[in-house]
C-alpha positions as CSV (number, residue, x, y, z in Angstrom):
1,X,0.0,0.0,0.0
2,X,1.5,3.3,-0.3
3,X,2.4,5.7,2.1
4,X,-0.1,8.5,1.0
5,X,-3.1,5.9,1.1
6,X,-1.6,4.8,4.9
7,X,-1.7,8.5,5.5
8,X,-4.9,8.8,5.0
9,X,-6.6,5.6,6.5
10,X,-4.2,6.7,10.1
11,X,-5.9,9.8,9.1
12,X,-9.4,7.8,8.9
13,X,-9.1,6.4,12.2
14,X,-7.6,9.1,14.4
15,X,-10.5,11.2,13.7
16,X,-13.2,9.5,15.2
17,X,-11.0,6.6,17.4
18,X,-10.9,6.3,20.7
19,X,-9.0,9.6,23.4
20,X,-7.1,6.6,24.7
21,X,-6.1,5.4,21.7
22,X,-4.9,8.6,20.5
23,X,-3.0,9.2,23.8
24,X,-1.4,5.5,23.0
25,X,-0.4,6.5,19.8
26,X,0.9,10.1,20.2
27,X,3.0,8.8,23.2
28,X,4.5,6.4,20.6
29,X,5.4,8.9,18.4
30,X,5.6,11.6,21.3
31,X,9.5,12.3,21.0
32,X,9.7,12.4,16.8
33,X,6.4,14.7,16.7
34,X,8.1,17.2,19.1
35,X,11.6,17.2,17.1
36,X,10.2,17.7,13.9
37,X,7.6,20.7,15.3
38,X,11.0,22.4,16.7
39,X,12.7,23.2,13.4
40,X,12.2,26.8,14.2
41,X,13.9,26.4,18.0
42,X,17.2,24.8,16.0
43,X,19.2,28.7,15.4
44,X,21.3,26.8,12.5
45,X,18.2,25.6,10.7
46,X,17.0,29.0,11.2
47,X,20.3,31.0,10.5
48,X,20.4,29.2,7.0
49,X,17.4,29.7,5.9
50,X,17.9,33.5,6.4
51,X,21.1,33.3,4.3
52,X,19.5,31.7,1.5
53,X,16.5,34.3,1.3
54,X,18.9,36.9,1.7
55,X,20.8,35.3,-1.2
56,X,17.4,35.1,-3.5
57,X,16.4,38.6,-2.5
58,X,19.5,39.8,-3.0
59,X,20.0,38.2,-6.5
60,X,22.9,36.2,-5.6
61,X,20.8,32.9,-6.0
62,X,17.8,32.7,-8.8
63,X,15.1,30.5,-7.4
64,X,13.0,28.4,-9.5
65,X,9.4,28.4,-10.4
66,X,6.7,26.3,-8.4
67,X,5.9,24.2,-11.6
68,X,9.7,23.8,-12.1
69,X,10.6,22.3,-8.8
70,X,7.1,20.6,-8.9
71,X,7.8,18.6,-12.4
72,X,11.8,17.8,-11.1
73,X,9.8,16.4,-7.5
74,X,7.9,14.3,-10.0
75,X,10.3,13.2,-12.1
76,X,12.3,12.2,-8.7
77,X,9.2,10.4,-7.1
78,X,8.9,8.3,-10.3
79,X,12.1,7.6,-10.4
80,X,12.2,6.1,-6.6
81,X,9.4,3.8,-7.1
């Protein structure tokens, strides 16, 4: 099955489960849901993603368009399968 139908059948059943199944999951998954909310507590995460839109605004670095990066994602995903 792939991941973005598992997505959305954990999805599914969260919704409308059980608050002590919920708790039972979250506190599974407790410890990776707070590191990946605390990106913006992490001052080199933070600190390079201020140089690189300095670099864009500045014209130092050209970006690319949405439907750019969104056909090379494509080609990428395809290519992983």
């Amino acid at each position: 099955m792939a991941a973005t139908a598992i997505r959305q059948k954990l999805y599914e059943y969260i919704r409308v489960a059980e608050d002590k199944k919920v708790k039972a999951i979250y506190t599974m998954l407790e410890e990776e849901i707070e590191e990946v909310q605390n990106y913006w507590d992490n001052k080199d995460f933070v600190a390079e993603l201020d140089k690189r839109s300095a670099e864009y605004k500045s014209d130092k670095k050209q970006g690319i368009s949405w439907k750019a990066a969104k056909s090379e994602i494509t080609k990428s995903s395809k290519r992983s399968k």
